[in-house]
C-alpha positions as CSV (number, residue, x, y, z in Angstrom):
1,X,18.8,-104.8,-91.2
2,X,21.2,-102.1,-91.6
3,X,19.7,-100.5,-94.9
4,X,16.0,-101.0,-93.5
5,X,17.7,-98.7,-89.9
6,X,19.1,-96.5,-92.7
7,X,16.0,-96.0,-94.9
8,X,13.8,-95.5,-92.2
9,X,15.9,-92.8,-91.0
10,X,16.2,-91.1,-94.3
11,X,12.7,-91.2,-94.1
12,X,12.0,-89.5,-91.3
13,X,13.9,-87.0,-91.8
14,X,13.0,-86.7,-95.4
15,X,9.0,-86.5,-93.7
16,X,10.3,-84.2,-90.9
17,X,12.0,-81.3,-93.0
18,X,9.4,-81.7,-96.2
19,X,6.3,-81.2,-93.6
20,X,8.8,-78.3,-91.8
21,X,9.5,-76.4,-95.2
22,X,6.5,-77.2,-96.6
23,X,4.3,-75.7,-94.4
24,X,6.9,-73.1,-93.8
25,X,6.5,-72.1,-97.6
26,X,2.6,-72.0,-97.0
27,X,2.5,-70.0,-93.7
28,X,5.4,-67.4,-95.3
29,X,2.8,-67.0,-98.8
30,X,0.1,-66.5,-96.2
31,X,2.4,-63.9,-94.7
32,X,3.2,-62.6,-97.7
33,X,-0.2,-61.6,-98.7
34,X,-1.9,-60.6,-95.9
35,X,1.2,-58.4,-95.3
36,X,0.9,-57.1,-98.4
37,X,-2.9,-56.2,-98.5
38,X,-1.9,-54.6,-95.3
39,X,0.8,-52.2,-97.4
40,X,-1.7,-51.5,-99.9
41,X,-4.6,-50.4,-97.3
42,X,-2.3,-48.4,-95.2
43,X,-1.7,-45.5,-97.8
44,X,0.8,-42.6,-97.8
45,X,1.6,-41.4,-94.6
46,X,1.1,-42.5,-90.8
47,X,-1.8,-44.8,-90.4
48,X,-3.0,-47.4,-87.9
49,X,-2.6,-49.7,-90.8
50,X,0.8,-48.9,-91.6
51,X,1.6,-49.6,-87.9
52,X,0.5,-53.0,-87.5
53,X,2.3,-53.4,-91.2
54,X,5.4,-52.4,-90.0
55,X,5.6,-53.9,-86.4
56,X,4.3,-57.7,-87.7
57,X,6.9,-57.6,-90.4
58,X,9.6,-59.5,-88.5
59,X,8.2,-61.0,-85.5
60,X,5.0,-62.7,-88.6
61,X,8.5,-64.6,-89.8
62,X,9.3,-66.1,-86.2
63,X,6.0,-67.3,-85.7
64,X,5.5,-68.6,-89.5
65,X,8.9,-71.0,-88.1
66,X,7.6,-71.3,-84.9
67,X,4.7,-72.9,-86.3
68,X,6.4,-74.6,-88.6
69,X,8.6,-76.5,-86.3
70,X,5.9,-77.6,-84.6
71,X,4.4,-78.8,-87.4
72,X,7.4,-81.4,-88.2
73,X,7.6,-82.2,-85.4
74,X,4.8,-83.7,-85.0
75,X,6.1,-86.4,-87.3
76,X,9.3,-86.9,-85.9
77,X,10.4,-90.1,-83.3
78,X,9.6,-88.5,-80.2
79,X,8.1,-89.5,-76.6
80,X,4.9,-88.0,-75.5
81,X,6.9,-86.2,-73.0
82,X,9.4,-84.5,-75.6
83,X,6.5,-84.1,-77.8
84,X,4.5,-82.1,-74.5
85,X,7.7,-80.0,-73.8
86,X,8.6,-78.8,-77.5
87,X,5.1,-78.2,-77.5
88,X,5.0,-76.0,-74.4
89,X,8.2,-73.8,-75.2
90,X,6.5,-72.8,-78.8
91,X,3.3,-71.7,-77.3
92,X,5.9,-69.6,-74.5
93,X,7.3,-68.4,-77.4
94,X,3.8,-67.7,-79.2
95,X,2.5,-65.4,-76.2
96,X,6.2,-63.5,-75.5
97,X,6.2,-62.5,-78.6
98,X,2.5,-61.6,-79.1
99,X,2.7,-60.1,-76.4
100,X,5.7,-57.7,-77.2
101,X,4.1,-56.9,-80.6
102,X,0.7,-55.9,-79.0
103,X,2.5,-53.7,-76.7
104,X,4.4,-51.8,-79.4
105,X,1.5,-52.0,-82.1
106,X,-1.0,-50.0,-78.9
107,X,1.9,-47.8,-78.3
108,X,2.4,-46.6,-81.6
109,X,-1.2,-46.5,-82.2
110,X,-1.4,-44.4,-79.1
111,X,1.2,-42.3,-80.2
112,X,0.4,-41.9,-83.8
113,X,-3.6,-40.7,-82.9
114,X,-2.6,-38.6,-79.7
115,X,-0.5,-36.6,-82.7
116,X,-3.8,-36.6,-84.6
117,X,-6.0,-35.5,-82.4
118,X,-3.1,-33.7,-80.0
119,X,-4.3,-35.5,-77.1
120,X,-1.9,-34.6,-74.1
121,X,-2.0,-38.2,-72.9
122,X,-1.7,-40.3,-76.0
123,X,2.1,-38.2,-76.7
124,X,3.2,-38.4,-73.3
125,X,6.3,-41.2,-72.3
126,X,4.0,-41.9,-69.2
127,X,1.1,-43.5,-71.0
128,X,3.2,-45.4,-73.2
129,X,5.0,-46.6,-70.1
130,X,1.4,-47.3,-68.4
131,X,0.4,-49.2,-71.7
132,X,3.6,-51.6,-71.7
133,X,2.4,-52.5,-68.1
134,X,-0.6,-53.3,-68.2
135,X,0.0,-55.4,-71.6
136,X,3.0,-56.6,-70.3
137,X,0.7,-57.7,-67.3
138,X,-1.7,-59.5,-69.2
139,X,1.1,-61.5,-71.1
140,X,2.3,-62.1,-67.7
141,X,-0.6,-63.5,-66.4
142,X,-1.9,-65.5,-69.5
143,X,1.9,-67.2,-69.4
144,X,1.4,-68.0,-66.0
145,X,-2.5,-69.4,-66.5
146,X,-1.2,-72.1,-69.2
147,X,2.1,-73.1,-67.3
148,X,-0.7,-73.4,-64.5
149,X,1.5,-72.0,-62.3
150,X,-1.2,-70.4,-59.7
151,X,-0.8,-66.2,-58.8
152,X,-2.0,-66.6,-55.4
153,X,1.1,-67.0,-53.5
154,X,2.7,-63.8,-55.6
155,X,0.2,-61.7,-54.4
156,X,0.4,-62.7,-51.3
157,X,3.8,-61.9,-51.1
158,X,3.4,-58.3,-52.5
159,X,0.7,-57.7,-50.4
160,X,2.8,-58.1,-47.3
161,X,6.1,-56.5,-49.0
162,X,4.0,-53.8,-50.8
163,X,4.5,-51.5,-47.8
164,X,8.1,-51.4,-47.7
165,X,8.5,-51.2,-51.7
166,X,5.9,-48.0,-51.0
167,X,8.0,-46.8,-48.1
168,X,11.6,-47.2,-50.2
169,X,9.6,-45.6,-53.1
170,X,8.1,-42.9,-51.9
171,X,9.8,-40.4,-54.0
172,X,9.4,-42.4,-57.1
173,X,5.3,-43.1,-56.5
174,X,5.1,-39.3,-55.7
175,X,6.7,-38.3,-59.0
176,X,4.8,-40.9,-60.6
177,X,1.1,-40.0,-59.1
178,X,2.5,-36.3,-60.2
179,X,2.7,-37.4,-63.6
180,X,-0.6,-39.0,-63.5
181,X,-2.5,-35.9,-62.5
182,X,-0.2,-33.4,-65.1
183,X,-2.0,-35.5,-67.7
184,X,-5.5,-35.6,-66.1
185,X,-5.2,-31.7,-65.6
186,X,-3.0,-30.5,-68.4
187,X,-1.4,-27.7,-66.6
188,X,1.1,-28.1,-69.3
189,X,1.2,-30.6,-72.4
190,X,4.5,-31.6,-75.1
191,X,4.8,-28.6,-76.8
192,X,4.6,-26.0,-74.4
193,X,6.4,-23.4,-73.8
194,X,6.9,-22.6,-70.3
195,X,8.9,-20.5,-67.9
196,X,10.1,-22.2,-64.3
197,X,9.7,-20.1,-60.9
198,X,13.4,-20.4,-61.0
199,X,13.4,-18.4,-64.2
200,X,14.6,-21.3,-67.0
201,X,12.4,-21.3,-70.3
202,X,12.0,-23.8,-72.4
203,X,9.4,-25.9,-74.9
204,X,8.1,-29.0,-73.1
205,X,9.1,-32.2,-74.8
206,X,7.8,-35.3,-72.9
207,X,6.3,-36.2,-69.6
208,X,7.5,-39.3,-68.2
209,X,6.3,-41.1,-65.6
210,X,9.2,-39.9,-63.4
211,X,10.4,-36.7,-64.8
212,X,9.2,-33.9,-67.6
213,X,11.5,-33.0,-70.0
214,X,12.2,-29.6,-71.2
215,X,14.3,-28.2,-74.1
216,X,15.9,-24.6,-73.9
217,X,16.7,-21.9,-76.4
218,X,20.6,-22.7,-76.4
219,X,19.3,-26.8,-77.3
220,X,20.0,-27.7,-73.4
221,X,17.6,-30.3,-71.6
222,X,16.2,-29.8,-68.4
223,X,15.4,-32.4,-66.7
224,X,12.2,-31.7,-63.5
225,X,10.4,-34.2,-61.4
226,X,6.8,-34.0,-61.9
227,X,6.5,-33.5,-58.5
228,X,8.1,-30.0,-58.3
229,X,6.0,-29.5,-61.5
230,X,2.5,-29.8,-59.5
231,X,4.0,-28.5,-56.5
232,X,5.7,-25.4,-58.0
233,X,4.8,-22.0,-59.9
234,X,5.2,-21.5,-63.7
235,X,3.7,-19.7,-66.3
236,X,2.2,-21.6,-69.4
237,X,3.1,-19.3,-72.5
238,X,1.1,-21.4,-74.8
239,X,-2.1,-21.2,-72.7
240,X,-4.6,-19.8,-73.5
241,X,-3.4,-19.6,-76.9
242,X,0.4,-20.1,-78.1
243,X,-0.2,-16.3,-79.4
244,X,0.9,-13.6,-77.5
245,X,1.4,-10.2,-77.4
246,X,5.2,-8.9,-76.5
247,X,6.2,-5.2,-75.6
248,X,8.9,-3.4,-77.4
249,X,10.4,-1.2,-75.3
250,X,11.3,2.8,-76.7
251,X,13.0,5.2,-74.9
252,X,13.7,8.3,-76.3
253,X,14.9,12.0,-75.3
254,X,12.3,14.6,-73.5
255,X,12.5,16.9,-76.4
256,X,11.7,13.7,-78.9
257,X,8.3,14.3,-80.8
258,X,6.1,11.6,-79.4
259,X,3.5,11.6,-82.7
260,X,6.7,11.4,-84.8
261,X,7.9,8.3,-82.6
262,X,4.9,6.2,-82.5
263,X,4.2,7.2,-86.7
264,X,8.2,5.2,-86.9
265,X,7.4,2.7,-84.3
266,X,4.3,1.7,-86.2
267,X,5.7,2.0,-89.6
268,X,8.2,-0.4,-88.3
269,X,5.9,-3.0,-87.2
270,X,3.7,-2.7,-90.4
271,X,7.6,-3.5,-92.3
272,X,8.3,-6.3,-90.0
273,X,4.7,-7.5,-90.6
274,X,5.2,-7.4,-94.6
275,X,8.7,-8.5,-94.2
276,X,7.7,-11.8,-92.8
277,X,9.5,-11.6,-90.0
278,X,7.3,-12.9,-87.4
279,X,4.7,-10.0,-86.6
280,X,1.2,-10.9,-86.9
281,X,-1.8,-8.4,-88.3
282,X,-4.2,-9.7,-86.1
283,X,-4.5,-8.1,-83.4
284,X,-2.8,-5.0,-85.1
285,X,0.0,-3.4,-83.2
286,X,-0.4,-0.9,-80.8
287,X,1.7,2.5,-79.2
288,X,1.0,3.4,-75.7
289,X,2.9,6.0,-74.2
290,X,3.6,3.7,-70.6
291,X,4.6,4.3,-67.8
292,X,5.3,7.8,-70.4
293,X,7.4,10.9,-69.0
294,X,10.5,9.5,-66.5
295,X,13.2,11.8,-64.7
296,X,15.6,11.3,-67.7
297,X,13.8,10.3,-70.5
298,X,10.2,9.1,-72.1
299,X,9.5,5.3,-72.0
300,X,7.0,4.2,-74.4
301,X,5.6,0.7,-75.9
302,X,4.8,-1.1,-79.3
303,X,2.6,-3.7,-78.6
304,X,2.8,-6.5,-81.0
305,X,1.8,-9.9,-81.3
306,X,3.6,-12.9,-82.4
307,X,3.0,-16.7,-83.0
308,X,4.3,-18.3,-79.4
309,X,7.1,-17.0,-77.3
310,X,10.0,-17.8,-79.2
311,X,9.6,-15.9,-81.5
312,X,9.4,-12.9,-79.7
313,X,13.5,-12.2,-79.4
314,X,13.4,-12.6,-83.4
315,X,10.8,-9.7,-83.5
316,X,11.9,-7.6,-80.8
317,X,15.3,-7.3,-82.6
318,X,13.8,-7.0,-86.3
319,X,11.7,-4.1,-85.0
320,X,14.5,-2.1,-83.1
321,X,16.9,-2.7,-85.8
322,X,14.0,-0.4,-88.0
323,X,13.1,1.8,-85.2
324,X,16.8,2.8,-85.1
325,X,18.3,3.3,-88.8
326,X,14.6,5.4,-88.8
327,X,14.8,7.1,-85.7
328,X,18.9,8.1,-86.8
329,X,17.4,9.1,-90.6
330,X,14.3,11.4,-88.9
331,X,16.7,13.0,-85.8
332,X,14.5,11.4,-83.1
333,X,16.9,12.2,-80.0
334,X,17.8,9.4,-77.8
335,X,18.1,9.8,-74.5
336,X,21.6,11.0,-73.0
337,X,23.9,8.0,-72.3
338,X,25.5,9.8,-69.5
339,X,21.9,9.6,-67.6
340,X,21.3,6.3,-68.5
341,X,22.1,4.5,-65.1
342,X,19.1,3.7,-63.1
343,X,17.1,2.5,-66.4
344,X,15.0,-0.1,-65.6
């Protein structure tokens, strides 16, 4: 009696963990390949295929053991109602975790063709935030379905509360709704480079669905609600195009030749253009004599366009630097520096 008790435990477990490895040997070959045909579809570079590769990696092993288990188990000494509940908790299991991975596969998918096609929306931290909710949502709500648990009374309940979450919100919902029209309008987009009424400047690096982010030159985040974005004034330096033209400002002495300055000024520009160092050829530069003769000197300007606005410091500079060693080397007078209070 006691061997036959034995036996027929050693069988069932024997049965139990050969059915559990086996088919967890079968399902992790399955895995294998159709991982693999995955890696070898997806290319070099960042593809849609190499997305989904790289997200079901991990979470294809869970679900290889989750099915597994339930697959031995279906052989082991249990009561219907253990049978029901192991059941249930796996298919829990099944749609948390599908339902994580479809969130993060869209999201990077989102992300990877807003880069693509440099959609404003697809790169913002909004619509990945407004993607995880929804999907989020529908895992939510399929859980629910097969639990059979019934949605009715929960919408109930935020109807009646959904007042007084909108009243204690109200500053959140208006930076959010900002958000939402920044990306419908595209007053700015990531990658901007933009200058606040309050006079800080900086390159636009995400728009949340609370706050935008923007970087400065010195590497310092700034950190704006989108509200006082849509409800402020600031100038977009990478609309129309990121090119721009920026003045360089020369002031020299009354008795200065002006055709001798603007020959230096543009042989300084066409230097600076050859040299690499950020001057573009199209449109060419350009000399005006503006605003021209001044109380205590002459004010003039080389017009010259560069790539976006930061690089306009790194050509300003490269192009006095030359204006003055030439200016010194040709005995262009500069104006006096005891008259110099008052310059603009």
């Amino acid at each position: 009696m006691i061997n036959t008790l034995f036996e027929k435990k050693v069988l069932f477990w024997v049965q139990t963990l050969g059915w559990f490895f086996g088919s967890l040997a079968v399902l992790l070959l399955l895995r294998w390949m159709f991982l693999s045909f995955l890696h070898r579809r997806s290319g070099q570079g960042p593809t849609s295929l190499g997305v989904v590769y790289d997200t079901l990696r991990w979470p294809s092993v869970l679900w290889a053991m989750a099915a597994s288990l339930k697959i031995g188990l279906r052989f082991a000494d249990l009561s219907e109602r253990q049978n029901e509940l192991v059941a249930t908790w796996v298919i829990v299991f099944l749609i948390f975790s599908l339902t994580l991975v479809v969130a993060n596969v869209l999201v990077r998918l989102l992300s990877l063709y807003g880069n693509l096609r440099n959609l404003q929306f697809a790169t913002s931290g909004l619509s990945r935030a407004i993607t995880q909710v929804i999907i989020y949502s529908f895992g939510l709500l399929t859980l629910l379905g097969y639990l059979g648990i019934s949605i009715t009374p929960a919408l109930t309940a935020l109807g009646v509360g959904g007042l007084a979450v909108a009243l204690a919100l109200q500053e959140t919902l208006s930076n959010f709704f900002a958000g939402v029209l920044i990306l419908i309008e595209s007053p700015i987009q990531v990658g901007d480079f933009i200058t606040l009424s309050s006079g800080e400047e900086g390159t636009v690096t995400d728009i949340g669905w609370r706050t935008t982010r923007v970087i400065m030159g010195a590497n310092n985040s700034i950190v704006i609600p989108n509200s006082k974005i849509t409800s402020s004034i600031l100038v977009n330096h990478s609309l129309p195009t990121r090119m721009m033209i920026t003045p360089v400002d020369i002031f020299v002495h009354h008795t200065a030749d002006i055709e001798v300055v603007e020959r230096l000024a543009r042989e300084s520009a066409a230097e600076a253009l050859e040299a690499g160092e950020g001057v573009l050829a199209d449109p060419p530069p350009a000399f005006v004599f503006d605003p021209g003769p001044l109380p205590t000197h002459f004010h003039c300007k080389l017009l010259v366009a560069v790539a976006d606005r930061t690089q306009t410091g790194l050509v300003r500079s490269a192009i006095r630097v030359r204006l003055v060693k030439k200016f010194q080397t040709h005995d262009v007078p500069f104006p006096l520096g005891e008259r110099l209070i008052g310059w603009p």
